[in-house]
C-alpha positions as CSV (number, residue, x, y, z in Angstrom):
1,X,92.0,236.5,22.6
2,X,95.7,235.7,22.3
3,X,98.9,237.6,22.7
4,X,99.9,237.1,18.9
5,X,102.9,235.1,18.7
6,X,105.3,237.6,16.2
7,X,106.4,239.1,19.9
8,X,108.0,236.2,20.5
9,X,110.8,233.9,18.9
10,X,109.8,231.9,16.3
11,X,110.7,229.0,14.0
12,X,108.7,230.7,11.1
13,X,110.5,231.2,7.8
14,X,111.2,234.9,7.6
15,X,112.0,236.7,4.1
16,X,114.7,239.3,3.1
17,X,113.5,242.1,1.1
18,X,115.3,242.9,-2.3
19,X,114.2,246.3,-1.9
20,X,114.5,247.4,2.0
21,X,116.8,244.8,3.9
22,X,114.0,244.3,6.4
23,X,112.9,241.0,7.3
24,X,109.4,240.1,6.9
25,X,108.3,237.5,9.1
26,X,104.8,235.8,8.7
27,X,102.4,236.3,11.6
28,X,100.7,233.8,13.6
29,X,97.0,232.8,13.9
30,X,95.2,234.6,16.3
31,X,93.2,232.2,19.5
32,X,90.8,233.0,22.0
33,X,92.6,234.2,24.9
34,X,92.0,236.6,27.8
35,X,95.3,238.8,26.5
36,X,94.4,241.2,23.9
37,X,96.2,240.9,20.3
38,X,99.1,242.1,18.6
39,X,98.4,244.0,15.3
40,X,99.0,242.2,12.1
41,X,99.9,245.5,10.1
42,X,103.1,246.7,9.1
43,X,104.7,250.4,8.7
44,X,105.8,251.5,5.2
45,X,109.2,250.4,6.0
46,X,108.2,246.7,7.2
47,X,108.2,247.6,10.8
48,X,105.0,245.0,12.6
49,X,102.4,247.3,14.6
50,X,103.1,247.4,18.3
51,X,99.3,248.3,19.0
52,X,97.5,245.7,21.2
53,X,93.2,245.2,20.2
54,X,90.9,243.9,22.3
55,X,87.4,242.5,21.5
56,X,85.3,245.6,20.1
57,X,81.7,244.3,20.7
58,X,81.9,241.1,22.7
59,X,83.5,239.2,19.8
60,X,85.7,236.1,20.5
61,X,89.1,237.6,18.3
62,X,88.6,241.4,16.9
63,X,89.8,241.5,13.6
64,X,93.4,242.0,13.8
65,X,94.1,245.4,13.0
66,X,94.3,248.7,15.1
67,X,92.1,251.6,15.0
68,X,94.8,253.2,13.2
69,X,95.4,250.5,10.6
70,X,91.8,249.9,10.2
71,X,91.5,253.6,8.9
72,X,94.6,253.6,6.4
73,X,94.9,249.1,5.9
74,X,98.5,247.6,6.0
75,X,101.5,249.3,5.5
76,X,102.7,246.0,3.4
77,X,100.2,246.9,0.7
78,X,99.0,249.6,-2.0
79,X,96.3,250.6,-3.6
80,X,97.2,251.3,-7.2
81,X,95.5,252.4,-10.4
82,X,95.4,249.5,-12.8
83,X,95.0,251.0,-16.9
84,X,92.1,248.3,-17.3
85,X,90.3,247.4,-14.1
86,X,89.6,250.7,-11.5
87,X,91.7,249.8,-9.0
88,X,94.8,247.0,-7.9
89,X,96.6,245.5,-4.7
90,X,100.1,245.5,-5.1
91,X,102.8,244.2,-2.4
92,X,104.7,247.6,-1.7
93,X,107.9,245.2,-0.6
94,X,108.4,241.9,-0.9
95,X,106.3,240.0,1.3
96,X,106.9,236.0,2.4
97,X,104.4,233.0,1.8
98,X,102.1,232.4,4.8
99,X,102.0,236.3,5.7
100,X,98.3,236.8,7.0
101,X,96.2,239.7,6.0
102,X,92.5,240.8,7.0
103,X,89.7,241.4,5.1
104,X,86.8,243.4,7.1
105,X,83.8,245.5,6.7
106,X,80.3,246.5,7.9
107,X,78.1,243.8,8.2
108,X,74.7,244.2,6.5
109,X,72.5,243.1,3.5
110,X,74.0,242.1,0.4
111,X,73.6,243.9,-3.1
112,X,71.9,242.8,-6.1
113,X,74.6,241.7,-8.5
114,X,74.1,244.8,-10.7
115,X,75.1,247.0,-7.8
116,X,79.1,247.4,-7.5
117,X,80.1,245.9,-4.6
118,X,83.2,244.4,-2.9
119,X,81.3,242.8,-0.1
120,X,81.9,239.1,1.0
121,X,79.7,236.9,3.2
122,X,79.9,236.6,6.2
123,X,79.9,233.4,8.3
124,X,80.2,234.3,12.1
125,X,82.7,232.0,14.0
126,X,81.8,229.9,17.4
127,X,81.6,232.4,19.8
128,X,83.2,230.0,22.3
129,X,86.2,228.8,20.5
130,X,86.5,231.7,17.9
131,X,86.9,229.3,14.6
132,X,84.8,228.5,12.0
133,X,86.0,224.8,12.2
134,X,82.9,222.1,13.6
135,X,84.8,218.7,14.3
136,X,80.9,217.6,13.5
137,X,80.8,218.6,9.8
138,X,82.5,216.8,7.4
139,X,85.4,218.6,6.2
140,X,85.4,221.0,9.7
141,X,83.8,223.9,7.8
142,X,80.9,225.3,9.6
143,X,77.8,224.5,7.5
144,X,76.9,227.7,5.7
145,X,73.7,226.8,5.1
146,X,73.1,227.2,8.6
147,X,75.7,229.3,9.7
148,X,75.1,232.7,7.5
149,X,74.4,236.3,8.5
150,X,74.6,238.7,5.8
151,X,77.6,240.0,4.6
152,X,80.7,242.3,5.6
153,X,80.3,245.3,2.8
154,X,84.2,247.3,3.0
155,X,82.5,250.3,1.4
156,X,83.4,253.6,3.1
157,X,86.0,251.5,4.8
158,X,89.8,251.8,5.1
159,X,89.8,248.0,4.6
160,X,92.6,247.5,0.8
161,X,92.1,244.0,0.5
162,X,88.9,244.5,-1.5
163,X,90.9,245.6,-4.1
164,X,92.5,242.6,-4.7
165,X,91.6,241.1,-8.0
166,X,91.0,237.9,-9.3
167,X,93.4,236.2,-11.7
168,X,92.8,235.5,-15.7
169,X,92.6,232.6,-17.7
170,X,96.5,232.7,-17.8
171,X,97.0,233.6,-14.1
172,X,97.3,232.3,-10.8
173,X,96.0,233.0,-7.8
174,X,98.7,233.7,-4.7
175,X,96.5,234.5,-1.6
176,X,93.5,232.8,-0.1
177,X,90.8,233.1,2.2
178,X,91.0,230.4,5.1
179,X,87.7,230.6,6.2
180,X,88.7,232.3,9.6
181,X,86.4,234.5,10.5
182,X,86.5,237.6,12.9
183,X,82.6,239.1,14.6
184,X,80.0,238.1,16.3
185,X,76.3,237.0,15.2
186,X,74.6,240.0,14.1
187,X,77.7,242.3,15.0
188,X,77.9,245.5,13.3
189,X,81.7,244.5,11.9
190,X,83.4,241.4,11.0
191,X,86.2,240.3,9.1
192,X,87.8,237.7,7.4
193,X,91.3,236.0,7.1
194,X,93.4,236.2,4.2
195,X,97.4,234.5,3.6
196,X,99.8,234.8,0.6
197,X,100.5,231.3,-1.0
198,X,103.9,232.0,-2.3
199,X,106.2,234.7,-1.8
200,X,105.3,237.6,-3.2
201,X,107.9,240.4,-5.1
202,X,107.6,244.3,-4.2
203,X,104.5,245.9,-7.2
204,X,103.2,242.0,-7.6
205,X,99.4,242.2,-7.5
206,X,97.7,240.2,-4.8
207,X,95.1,237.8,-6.2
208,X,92.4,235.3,-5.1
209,X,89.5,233.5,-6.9
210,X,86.3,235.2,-6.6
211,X,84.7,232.3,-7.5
212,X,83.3,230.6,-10.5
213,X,79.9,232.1,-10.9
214,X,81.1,235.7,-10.3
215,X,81.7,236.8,-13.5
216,X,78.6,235.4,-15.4
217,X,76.4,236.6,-12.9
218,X,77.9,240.3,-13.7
219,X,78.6,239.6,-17.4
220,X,81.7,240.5,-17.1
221,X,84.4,238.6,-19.2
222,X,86.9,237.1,-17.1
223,X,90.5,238.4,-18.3
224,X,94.5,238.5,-17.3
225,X,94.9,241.5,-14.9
226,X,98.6,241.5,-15.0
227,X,100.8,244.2,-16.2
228,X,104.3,245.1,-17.0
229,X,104.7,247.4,-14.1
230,X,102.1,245.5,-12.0
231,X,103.0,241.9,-12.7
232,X,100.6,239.1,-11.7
233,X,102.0,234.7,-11.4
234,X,101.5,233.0,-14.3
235,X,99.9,229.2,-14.4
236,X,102.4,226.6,-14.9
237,X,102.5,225.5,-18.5
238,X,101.4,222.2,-19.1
């Protein structure tokens, strides 16, 4: 575990909100140190989370949330209702590129693909170094062939970043998973890490790519997800 470097200075780009004056100011990777962590959340009003985590059940880096922000999820985002699709993550201010956000639920079996779920799988990181990078395998990505262990199922959660959607055929994608993950080998909880591409207004949706074999494995028809009120990035126009 690490002390998380937002405490400090730092030469990271920070962003001025249009719609609160506060400053934004991406947070740093989390390492293995012997210091417990600074929470990534933020307060309603952009304020960063003073709460120091420790490791919960022997893990190498807890995921990066309180108790208390585990419960409700980051102050920077909302749940909204979207008129087509259940449910949609929205920026509540304007957030800067590079700000981090976690992903985390219970780890456990996963679903049949006719069963709603928002689970993800779960690839448990070394439990020495904390990372899921292998300097061994090509590309530094642990090999998940050989590495997984079920998946990390938010239900009954207060994780929101389940409810970020995916973007359409006309739509761009402006988060990402980096293949950090938080847990230990047949932990009960784990997480995953998740960081904004671009800077991102106040009501934008937050989206990332589920993947290409998502939707015909649910026949669903892939669609735009973007509204007038909840707006979602466009792909560049060839």
């Amino acid at each position: 575990l690490t002390q998380a470097k937002g405490t400090t200075k730092s030469r990271k780009p920070t962003m001025k909100t249009a719609s609160t004056g506060i400053k934004i100011r991406p947070q740093s990777r989390v390492k293995v140190s012997d210091q417990p962590i600074q929470c990534w959340a933020h307060s309603h009003t952009g304020k960063r989370c003073r709460a120091k985590i420790s490791s919960r059940e022997g893990e190498p880096i807890p995921v990066p949330y309180c108790d208390r922000h585990l419960k409700s999820g980051d102050g920077a985002l909302r749940v909204v209702n979207h008129p087509l699709f259940g449910k949609a993550l929205v920026a509540r201010y304007d957030l800067p590129a590079n700000y981090r956000m976690a992903y985390w639920g219970i780890r456990g079996r996963c679903q049949t693909c006719d069963v709603e779920d928002r689970a993800i799988s779960f690839y448990p990181p070394n439990a020495v170094t904390g990372t899921n990078i292998d300097p061994k395998v090509e590309g530094g990505r642990t090999l998940k062939t050989d590495n997984y262990n079920g998946v990390l199922n938010p239900g009954g959660t207060g994780d929101v970043i389940q409810f970020a959607g995916c973007p359409g055929p006309n739509e761009r994608q402006n988060m990402r998973s980096t293949f950090q993950y938080w847990g230990c080998r047949n932990g009960n909880v784990g997480g995953l890490e998740f960081v904004t591409l671009m800077p991102i207004p106040k009501n934008t949706q937050l989206l990332h790519w589920y993947g290409s074999g998502w939707w015909g494995e649910r026949g669903i028809k892939r669609q735009d997800v973007g509204t007038t009120r909840y707006p979602a990035p466009l792909r560049d126009r060839k």
